[in-house]
C-alpha positions in Angstrom: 0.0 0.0 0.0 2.0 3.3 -1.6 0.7 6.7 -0.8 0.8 9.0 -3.2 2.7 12.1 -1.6 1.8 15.4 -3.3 4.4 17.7 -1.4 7.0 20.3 -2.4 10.1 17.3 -0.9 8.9 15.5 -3.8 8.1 18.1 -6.0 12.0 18.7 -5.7 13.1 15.6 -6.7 12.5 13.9 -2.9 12.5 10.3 -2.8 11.4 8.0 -0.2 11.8 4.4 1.2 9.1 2.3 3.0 10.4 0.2 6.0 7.5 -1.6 8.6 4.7 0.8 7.1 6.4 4.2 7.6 7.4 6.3 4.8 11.1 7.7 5.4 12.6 10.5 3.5 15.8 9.4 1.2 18.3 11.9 2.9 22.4 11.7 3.3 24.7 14.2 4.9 27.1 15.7 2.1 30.8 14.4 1.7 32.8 16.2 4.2 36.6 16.3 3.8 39.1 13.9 5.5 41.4 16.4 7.4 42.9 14.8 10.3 42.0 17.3 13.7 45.1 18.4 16.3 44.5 18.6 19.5 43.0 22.5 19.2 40.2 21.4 16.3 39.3 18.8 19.1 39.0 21.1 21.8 36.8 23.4 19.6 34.4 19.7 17.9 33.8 19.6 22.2 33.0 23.0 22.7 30.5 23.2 19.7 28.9 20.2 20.4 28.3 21.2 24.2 27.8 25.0 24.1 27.0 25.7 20.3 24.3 23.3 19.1 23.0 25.3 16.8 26.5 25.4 14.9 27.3 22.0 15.7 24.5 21.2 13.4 24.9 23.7 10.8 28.6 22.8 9.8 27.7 18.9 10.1 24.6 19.2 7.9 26.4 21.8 5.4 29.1 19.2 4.9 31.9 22.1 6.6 32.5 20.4 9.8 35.7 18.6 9.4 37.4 21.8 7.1 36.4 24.2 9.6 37.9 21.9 12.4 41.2 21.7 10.3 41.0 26.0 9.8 40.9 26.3 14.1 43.7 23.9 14.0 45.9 25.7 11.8 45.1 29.2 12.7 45.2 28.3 16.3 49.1 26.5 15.9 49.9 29.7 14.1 49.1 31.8 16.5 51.1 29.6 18.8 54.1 30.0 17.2 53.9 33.9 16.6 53.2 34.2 20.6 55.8 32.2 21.9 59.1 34.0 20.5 57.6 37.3 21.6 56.6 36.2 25.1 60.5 34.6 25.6 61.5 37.6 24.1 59.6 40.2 26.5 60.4 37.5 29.9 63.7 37.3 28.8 64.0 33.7 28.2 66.7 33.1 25.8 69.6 30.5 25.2 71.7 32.4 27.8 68.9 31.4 30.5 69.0 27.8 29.1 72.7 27.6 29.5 72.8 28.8 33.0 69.8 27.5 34.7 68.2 24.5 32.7 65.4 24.2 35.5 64.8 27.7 34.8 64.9 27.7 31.7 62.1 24.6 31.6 59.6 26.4 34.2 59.2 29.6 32.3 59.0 27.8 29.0 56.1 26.0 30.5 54.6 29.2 32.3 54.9 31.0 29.0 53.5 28.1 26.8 50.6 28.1 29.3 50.0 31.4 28.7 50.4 31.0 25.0 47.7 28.4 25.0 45.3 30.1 27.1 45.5 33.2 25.0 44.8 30.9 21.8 41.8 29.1 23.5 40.5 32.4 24.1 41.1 34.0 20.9 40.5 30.9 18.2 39.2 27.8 19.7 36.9 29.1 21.9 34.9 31.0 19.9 
């Protein structure tokens, strides 16, 4: 038993399949790309999904999830490396530092990278 469907889904070339006597719309998700996601694309997939729903859905159902995850990924290691120099520059941290006082040197690269990281997570992944 078929129904005949007069709607605008299948006025636009909408198909549909029959499975235990419900009609169900014919509908995929476009291809997405196949970018593999650093750590900062991750943090941002877990931040959309649990703060920006709306979004979430938009990219996934657009096909742009995965390339927009790879762009916040990029741009946020980018930024990365542009803030690091210049905050070892402006603390002082140089190989000097590193030749004197290794344990030093190793606490204010981690204090700095922290910083660098929060900054980024602010700025790019966060958004």
């Amino acid at each position: 038993m078929k129904k005949n469907f007069d709607n605008l889904y299948e006025k636009l070339g909408g198909t549909y399949r029959e499975e235990n006597g419900h009609f169900i719309p014919n509908v995929t998700l476009p291809k997405q790309t196949d970018y593999r996601i650093g750590k900062y694309g991750r943090m941002h997939l877990d931040y959309i999904k649990s703060h920006r729903r709306g979004r979430y859905a938009t990219l996934l159902t657009e096909g742009t999830l995965n390339a927009r995850l790879h762009e916040i990924d990029l741009e946020a290691n980018k930024m990365l490396e542009t803030i690091l120099p210049r905050l070892a520059a402006e603390r002082g941290i140089d190989e000097n530092l590193k030749a004197r006082d290794m344990l030093r040197w190793v606490a204010e690269m981690n204090n700095i990278k922290a910083s660098a990281e929060e900054i980024v997570l602010r700025e790019v992944v966060l958004v």
